[in-house]
HTML snippet that shows the backbone in 3Dmol.js (N, CA, C, O; Angstrom):
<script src="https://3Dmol.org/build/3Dmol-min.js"></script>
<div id="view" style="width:600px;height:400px;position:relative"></div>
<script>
const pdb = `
ATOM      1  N   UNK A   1       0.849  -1.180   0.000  1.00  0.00           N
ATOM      2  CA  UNK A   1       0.000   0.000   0.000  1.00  0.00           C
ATOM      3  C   UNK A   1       0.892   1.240   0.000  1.00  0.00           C
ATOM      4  O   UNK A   1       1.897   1.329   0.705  1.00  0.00           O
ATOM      5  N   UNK A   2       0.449   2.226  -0.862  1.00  0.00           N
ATOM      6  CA  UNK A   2       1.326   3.358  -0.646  1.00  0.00           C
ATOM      7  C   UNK A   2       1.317   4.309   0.186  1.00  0.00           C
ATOM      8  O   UNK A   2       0.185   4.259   0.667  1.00  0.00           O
ATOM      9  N   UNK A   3       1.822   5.083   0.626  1.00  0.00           N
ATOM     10  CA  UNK A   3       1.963   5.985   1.608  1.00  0.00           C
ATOM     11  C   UNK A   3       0.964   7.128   1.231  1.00  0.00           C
ATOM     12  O   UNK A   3       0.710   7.504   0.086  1.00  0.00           O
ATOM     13  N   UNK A   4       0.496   7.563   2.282  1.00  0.00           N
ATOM     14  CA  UNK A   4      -1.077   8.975   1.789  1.00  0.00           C
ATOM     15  C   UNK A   4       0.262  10.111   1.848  1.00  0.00           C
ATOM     16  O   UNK A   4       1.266  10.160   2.558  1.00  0.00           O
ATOM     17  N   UNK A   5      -0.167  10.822   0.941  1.00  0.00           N
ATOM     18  CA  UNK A   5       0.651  12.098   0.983  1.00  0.00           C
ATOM     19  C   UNK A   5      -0.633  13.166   0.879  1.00  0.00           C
ATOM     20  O   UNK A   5      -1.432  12.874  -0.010  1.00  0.00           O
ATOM     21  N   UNK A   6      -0.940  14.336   1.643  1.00  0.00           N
ATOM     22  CA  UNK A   6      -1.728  15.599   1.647  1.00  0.00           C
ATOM     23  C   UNK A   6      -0.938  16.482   0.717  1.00  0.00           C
ATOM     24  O   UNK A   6       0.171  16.921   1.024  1.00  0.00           O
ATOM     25  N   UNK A   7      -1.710  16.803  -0.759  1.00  0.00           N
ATOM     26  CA  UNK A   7      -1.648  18.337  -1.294  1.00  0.00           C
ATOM     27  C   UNK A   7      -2.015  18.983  -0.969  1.00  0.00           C
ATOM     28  O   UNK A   7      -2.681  18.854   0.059  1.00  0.00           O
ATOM     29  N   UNK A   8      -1.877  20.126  -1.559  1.00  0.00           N
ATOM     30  CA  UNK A   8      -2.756  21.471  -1.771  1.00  0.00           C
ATOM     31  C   UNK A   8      -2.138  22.097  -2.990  1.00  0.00           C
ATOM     32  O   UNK A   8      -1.280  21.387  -3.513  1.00  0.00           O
ATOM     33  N   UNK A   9      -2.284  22.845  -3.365  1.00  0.00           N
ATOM     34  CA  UNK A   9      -2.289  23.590  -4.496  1.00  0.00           C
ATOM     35  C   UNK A   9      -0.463  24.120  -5.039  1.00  0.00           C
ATOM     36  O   UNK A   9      -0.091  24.175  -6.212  1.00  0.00           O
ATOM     37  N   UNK A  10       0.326  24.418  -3.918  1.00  0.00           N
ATOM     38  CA  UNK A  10       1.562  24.378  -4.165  1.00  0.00           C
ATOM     39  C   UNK A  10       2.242  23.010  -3.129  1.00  0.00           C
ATOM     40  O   UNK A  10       3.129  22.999  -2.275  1.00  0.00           O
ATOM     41  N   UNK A  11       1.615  22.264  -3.521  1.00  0.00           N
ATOM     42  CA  UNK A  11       2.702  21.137  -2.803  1.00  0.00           C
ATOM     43  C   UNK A  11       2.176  20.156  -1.350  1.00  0.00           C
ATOM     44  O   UNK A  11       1.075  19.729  -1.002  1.00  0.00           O
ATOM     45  N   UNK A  12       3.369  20.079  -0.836  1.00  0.00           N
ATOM     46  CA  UNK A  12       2.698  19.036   0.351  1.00  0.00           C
ATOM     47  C   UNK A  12       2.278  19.926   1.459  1.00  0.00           C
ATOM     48  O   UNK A  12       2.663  21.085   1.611  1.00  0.00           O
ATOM     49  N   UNK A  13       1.553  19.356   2.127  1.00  0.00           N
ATOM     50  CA  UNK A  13       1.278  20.201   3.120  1.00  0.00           C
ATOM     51  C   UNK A  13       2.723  19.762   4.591  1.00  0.00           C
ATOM     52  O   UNK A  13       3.369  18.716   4.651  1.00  0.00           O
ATOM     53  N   UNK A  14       2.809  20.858   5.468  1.00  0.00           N
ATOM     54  CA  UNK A  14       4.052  20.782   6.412  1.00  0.00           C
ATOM     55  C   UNK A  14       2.796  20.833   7.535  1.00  0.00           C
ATOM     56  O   UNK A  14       1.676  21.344   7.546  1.00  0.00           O
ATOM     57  N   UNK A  15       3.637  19.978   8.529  1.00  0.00           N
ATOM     58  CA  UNK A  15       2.886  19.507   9.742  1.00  0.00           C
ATOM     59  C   UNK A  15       2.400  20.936  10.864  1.00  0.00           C
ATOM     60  O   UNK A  15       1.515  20.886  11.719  1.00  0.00           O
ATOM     61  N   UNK A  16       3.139  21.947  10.583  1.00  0.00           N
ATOM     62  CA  UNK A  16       2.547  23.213  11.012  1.00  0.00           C
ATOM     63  C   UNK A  16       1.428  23.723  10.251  1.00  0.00           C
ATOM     64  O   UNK A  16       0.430  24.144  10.835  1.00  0.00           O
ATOM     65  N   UNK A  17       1.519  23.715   9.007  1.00  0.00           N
ATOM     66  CA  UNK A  17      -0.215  23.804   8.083  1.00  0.00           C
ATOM     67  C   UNK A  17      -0.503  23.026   8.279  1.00  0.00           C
ATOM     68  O   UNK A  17       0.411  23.277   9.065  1.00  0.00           O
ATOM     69  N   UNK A  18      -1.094  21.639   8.548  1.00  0.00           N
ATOM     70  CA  UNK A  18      -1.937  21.010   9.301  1.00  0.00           C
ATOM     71  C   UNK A  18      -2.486  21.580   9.961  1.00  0.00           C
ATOM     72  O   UNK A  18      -3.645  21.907   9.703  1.00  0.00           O
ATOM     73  N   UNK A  19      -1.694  22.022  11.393  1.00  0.00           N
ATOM     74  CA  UNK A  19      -1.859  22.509  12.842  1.00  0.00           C
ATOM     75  C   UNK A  19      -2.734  23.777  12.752  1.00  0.00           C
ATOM     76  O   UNK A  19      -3.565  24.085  13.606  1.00  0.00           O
ATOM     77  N   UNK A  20      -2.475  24.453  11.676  1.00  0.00           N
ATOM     78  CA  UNK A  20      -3.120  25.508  11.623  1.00  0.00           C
ATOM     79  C   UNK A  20      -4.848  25.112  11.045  1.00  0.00           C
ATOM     80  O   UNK A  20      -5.810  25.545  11.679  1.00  0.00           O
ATOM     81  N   UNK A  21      -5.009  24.344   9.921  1.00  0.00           N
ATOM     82  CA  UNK A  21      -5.740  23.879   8.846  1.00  0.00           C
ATOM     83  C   UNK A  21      -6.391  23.232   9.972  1.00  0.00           C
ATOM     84  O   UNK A  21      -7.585  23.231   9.673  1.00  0.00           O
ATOM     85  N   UNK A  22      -6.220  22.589  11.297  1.00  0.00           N
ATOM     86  CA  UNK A  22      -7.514  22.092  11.801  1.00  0.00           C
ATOM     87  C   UNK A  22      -7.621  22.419  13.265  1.00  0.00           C
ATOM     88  O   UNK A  22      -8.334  21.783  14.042  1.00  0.00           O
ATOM     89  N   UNK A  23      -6.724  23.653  13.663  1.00  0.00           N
ATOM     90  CA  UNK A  23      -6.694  24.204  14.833  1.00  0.00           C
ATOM     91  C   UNK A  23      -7.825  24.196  15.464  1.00  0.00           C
ATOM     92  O   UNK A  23      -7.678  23.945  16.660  1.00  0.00           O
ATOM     93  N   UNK A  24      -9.082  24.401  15.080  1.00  0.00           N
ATOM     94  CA  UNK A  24     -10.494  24.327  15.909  1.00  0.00           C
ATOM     95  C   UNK A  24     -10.997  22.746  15.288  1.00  0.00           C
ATOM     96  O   UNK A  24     -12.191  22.458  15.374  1.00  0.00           O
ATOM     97  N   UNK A  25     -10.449  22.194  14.940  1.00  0.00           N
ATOM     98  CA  UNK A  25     -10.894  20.789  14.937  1.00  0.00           C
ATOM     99  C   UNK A  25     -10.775  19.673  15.710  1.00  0.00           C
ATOM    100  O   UNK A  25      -9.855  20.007  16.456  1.00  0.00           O
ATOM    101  N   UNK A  26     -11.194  18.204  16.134  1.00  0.00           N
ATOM    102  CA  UNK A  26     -10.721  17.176  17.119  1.00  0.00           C
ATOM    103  C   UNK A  26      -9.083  16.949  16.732  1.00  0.00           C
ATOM    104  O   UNK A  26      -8.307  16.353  17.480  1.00  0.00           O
ATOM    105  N   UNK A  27      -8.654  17.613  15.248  1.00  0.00           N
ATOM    106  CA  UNK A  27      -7.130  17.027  15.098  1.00  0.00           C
ATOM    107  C   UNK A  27      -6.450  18.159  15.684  1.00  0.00           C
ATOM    108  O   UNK A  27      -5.301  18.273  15.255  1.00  0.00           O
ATOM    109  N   UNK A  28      -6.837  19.136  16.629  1.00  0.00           N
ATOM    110  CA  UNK A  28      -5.524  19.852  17.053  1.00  0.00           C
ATOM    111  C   UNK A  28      -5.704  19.660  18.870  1.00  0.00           C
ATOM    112  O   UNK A  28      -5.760  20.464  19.800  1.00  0.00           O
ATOM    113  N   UNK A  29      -5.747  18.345  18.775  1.00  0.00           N
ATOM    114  CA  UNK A  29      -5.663  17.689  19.771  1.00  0.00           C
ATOM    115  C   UNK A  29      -3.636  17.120  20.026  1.00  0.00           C
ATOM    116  O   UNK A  29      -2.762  17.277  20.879  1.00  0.00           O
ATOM    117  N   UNK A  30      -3.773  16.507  18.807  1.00  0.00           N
ATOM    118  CA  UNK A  30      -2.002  16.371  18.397  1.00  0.00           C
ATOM    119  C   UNK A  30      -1.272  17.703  18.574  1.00  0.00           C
ATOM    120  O   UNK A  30      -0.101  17.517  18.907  1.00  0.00           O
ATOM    121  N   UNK A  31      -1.625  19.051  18.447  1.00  0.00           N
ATOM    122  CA  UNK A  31      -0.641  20.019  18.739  1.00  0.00           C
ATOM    123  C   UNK A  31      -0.962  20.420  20.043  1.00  0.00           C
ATOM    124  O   UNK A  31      -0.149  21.040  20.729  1.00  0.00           O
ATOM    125  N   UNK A  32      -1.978  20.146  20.404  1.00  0.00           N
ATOM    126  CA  UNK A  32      -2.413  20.164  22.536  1.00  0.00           C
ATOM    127  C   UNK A  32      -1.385  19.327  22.928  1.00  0.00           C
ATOM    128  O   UNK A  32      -0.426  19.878  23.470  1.00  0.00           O
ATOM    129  N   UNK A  33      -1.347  17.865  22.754  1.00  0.00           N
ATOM    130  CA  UNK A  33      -0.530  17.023  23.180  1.00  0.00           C
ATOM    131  C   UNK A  33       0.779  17.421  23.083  1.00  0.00           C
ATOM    132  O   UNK A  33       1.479  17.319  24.090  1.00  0.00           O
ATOM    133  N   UNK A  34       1.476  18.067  21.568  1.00  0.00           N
ATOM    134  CA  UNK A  34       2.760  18.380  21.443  1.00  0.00           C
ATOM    135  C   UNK A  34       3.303  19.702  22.503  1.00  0.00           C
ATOM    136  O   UNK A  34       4.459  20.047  22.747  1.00  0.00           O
ATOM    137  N   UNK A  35       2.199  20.184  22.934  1.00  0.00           N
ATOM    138  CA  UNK A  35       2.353  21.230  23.761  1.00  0.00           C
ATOM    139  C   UNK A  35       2.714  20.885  25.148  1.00  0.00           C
ATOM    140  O   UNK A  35       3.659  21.374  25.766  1.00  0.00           O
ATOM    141  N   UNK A  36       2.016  20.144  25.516  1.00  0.00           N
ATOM    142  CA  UNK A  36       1.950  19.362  26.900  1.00  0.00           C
ATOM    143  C   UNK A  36       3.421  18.534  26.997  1.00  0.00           C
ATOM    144  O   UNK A  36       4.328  18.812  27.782  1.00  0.00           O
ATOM    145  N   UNK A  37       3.424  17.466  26.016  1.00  0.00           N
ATOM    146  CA  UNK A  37       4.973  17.098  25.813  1.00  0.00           C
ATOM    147  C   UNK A  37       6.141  17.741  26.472  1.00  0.00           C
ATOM    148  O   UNK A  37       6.808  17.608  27.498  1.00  0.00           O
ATOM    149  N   UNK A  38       6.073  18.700  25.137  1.00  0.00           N
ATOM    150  CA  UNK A  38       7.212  19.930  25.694  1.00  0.00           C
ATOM    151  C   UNK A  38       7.707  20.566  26.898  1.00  0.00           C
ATOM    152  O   UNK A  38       8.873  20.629  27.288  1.00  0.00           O
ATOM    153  N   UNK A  39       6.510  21.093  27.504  1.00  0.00           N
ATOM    154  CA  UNK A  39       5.770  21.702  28.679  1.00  0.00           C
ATOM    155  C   UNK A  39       6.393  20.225  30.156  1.00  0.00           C
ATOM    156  O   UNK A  39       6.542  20.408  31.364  1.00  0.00           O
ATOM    157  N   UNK A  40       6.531  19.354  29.611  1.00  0.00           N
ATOM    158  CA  UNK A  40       6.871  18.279  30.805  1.00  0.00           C
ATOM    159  C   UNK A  40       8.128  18.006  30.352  1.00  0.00           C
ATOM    160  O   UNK A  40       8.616  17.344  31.267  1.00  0.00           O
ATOM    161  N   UNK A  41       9.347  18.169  29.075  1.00  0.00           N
ATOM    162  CA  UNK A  41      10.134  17.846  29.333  1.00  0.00           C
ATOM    163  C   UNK A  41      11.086  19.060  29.474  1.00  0.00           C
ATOM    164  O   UNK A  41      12.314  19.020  29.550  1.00  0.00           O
ATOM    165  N   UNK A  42      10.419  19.958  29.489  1.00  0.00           N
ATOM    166  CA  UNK A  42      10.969  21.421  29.993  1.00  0.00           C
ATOM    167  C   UNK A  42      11.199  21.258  31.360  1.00  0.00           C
ATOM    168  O   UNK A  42      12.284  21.074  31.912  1.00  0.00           O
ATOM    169  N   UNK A  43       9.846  21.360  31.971  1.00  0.00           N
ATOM    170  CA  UNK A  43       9.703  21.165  33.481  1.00  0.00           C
ATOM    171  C   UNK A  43      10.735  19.694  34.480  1.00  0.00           C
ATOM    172  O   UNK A  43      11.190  19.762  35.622  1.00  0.00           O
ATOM    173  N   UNK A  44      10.810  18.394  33.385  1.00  0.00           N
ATOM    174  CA  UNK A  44      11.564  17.289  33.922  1.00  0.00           C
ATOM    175  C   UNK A  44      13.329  18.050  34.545  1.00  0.00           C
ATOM    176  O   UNK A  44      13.819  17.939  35.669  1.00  0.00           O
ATOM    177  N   UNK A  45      13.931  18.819  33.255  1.00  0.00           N
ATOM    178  CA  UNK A  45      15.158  18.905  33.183  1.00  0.00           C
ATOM    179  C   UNK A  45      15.244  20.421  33.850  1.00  0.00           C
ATOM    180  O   UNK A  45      16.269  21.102  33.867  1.00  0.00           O
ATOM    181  N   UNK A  46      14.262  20.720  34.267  1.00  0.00           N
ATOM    182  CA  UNK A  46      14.384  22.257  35.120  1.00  0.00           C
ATOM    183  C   UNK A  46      14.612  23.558  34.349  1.00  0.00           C
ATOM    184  O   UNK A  46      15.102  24.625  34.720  1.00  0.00           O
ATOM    185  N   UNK A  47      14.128  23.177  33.193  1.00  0.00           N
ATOM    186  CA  UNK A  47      14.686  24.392  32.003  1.00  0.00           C
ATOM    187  C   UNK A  47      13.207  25.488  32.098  1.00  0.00           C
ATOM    188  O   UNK A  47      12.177  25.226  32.718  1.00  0.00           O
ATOM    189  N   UNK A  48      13.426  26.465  31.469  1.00  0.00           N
ATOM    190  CA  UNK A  48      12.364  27.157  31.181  1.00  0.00           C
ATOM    191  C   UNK A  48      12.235  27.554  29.255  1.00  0.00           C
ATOM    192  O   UNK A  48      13.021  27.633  28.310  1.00  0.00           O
ATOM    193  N   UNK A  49      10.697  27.717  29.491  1.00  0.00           N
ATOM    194  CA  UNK A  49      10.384  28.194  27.680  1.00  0.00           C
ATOM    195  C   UNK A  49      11.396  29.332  27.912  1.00  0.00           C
ATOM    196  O   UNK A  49      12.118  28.999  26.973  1.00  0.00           O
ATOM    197  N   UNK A  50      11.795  30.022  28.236  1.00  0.00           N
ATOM    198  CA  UNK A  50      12.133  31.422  27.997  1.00  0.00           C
ATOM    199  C   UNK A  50      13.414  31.377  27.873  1.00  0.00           C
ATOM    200  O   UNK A  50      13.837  32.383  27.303  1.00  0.00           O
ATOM    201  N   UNK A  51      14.339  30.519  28.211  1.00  0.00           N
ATOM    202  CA  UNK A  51      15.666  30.394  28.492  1.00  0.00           C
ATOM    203  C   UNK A  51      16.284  29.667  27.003  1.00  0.00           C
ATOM    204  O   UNK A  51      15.479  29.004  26.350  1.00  0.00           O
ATOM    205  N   UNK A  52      17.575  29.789  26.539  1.00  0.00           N
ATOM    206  CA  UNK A  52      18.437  29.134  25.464  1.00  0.00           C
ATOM    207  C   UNK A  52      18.410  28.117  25.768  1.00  0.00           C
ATOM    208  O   UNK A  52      19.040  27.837  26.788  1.00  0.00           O
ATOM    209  N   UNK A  53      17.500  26.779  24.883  1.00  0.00           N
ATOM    210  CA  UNK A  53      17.677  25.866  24.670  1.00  0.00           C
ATOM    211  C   UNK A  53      18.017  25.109  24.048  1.00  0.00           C
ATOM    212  O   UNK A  53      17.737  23.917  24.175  1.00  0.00           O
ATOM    213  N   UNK A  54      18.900  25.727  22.980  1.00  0.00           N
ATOM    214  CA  UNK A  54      20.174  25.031  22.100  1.00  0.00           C
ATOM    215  C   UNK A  54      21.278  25.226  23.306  1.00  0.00           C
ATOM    216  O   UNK A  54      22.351  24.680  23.048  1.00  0.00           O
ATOM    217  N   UNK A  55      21.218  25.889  24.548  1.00  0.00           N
ATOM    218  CA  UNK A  55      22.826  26.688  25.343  1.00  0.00           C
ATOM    219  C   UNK A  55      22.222  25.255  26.475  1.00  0.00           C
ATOM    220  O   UNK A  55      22.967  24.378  26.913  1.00  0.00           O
ATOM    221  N   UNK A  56      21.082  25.335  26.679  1.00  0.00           N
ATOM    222  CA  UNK A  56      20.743  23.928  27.800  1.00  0.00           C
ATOM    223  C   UNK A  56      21.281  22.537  27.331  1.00  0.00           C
ATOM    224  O   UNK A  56      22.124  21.913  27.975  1.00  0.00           O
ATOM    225  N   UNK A  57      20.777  22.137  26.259  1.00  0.00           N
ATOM    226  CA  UNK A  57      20.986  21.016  25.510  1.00  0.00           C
ATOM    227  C   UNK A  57      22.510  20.753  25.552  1.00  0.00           C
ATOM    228  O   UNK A  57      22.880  19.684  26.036  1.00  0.00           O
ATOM    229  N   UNK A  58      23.541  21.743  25.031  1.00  0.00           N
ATOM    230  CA  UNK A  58      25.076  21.416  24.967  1.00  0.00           C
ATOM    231  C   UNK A  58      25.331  21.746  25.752  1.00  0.00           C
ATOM    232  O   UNK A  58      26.517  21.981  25.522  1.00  0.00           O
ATOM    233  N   UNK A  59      25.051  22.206  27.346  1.00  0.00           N
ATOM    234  CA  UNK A  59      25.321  22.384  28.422  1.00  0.00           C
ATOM    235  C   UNK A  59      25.397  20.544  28.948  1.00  0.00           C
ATOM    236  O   UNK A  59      26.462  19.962  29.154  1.00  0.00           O
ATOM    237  N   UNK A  60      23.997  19.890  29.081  1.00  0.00           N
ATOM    238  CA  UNK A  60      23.381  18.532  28.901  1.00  0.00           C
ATOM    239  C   UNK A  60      24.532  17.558  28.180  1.00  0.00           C
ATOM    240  O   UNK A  60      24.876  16.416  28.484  1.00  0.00           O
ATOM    241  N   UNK A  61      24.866  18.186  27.417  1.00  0.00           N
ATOM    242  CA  UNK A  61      25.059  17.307  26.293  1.00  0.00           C
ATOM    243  C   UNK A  61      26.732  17.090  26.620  1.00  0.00           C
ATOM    244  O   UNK A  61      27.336  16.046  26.374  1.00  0.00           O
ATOM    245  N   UNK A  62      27.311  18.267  27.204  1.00  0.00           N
ATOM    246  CA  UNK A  62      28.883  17.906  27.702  1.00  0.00           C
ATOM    247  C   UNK A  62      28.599  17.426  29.230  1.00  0.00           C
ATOM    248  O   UNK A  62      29.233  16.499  29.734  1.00  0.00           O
ATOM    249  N   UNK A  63      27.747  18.031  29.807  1.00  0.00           N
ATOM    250  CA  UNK A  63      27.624  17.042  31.450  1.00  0.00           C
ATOM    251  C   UNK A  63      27.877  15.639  31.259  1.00  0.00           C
ATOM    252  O   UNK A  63      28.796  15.011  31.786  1.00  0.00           O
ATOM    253  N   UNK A  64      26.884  15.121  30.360  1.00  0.00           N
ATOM    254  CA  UNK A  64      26.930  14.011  30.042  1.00  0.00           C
ATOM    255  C   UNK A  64      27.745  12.996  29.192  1.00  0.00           C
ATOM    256  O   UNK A  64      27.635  11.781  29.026  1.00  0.00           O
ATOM    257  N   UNK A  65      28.769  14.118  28.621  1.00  0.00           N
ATOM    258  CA  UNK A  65      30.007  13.462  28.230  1.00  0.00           C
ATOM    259  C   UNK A  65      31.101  13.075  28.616  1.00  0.00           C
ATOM    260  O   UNK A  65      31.722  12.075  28.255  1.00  0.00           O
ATOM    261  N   UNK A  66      31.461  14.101  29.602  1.00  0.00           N
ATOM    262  CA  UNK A  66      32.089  14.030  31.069  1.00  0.00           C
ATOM    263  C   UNK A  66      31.936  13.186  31.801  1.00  0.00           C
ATOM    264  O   UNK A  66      32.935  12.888  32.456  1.00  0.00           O
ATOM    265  N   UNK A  67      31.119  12.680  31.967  1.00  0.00           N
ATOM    266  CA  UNK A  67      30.357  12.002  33.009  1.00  0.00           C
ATOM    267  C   UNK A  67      30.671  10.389  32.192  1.00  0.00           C
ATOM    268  O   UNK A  67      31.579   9.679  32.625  1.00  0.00           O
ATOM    269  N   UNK A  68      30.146  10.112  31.457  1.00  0.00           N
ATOM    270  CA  UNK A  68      30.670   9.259  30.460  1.00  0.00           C
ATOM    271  C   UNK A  68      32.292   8.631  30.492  1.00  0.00           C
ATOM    272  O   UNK A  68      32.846   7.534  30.570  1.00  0.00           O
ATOM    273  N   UNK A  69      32.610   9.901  30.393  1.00  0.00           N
ATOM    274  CA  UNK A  69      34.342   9.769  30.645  1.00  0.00           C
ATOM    275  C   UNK A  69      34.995   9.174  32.015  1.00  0.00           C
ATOM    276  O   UNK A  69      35.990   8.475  32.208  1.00  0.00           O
ATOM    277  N   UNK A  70      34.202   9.635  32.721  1.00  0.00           N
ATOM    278  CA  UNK A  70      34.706   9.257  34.192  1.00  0.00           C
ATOM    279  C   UNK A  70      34.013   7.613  34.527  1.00  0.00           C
ATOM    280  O   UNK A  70      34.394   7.081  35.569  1.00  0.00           O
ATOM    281  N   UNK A  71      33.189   6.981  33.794  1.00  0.00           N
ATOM    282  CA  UNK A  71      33.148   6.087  34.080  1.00  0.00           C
ATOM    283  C   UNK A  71      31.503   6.015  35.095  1.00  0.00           C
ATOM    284  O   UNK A  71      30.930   4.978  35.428  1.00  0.00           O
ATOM    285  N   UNK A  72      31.028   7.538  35.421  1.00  0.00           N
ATOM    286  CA  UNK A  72      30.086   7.633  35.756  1.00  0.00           C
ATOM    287  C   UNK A  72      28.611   6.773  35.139  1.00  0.00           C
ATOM    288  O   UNK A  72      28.419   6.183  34.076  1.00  0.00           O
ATOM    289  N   UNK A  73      27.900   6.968  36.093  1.00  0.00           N
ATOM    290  CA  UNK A  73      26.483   6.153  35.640  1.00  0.00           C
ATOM    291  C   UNK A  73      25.429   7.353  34.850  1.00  0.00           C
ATOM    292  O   UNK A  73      25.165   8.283  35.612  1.00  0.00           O
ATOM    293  N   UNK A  74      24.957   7.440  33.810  1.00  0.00           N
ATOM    294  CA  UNK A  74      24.082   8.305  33.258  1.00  0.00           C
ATOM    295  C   UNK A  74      22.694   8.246  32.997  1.00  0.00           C
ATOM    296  O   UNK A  74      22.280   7.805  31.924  1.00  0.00           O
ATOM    297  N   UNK A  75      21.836   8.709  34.011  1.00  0.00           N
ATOM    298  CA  UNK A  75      20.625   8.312  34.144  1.00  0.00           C
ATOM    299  C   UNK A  75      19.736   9.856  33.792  1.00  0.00           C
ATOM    300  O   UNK A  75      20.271  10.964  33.828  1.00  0.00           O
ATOM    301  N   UNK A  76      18.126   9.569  33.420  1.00  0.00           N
ATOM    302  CA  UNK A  76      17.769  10.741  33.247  1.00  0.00           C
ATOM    303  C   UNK A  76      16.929  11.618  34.127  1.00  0.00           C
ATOM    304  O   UNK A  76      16.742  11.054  35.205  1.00  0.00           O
ATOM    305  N   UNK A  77      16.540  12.417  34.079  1.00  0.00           N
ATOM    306  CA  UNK A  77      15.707  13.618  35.101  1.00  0.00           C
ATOM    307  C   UNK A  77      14.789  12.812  35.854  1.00  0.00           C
ATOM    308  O   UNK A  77      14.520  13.157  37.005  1.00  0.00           O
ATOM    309  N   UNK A  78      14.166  11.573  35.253  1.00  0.00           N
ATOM    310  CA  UNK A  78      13.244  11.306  36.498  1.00  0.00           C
ATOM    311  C   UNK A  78      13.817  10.390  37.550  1.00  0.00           C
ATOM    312  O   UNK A  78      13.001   9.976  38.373  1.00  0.00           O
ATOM    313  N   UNK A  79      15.312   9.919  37.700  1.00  0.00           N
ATOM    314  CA  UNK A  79      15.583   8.853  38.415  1.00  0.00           C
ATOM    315  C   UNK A  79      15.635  10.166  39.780  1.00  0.00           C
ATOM    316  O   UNK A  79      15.959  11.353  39.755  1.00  0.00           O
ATOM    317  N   UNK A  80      15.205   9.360  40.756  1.00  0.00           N
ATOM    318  CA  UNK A  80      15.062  10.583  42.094  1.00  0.00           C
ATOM    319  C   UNK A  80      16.068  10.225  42.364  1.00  0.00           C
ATOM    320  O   UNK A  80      16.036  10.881  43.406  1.00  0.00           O
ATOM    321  N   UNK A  81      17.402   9.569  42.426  1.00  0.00           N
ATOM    322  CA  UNK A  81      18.635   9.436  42.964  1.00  0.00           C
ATOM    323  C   UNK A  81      19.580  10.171  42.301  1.00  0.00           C
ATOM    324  O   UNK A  81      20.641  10.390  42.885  1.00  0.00           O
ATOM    325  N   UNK A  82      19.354  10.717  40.876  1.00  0.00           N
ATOM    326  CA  UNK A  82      20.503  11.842  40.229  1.00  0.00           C
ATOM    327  C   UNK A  82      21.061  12.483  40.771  1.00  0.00           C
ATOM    328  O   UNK A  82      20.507  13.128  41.660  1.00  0.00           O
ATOM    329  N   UNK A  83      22.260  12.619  40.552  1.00  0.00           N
ATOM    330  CA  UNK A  83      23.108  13.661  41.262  1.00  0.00           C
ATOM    331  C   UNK A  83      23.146  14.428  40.214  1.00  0.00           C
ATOM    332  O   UNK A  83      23.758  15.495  40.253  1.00  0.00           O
TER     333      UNK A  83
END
`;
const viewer = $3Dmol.createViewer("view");
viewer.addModel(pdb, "pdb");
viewer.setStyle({}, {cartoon: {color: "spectrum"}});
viewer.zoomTo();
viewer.render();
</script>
């Protein structure tokens, strides 16, 4: 079976025109959810919407390389024993 692809008039549609295209519909339930998502793995790692989160991530991203290096154990935001 082939894969459904959505047109419109110049092309495919992008998953943000969707979002928009059924914003008052039961399908912008998926961009509620993507919201909520976010919203909890913001809140898991202690970050905020407002703050650099490309500067969090490679902040994250060398902790955890370091950490790596030393032979350390690398677990994520919800283990309640993290150091």
């Amino acid at each position: 079976m082939a894969p459904v692809t959505l047109k419109h008039g110049r092309g495919l549609y992008s998953l943000f025109a969707l979002y928009n295209l059924y914003h008052d519909e039961l399908a912008s339930k998926l961009s509620k959810l993507h919201r909520q998502l976010d919203l909890s793995v913001l809140n898991a790692y202690g970050w905020s919407e407002v703050g650099d989160l490309l500067s969090q991530l490679l902040d994250l991203n060398l902790e955890l390389s370091d950490r790596e290096e030393e032979g350390l154990a690398i677990v994520g935001p919800w283990d309640p024993n993290r150091r």
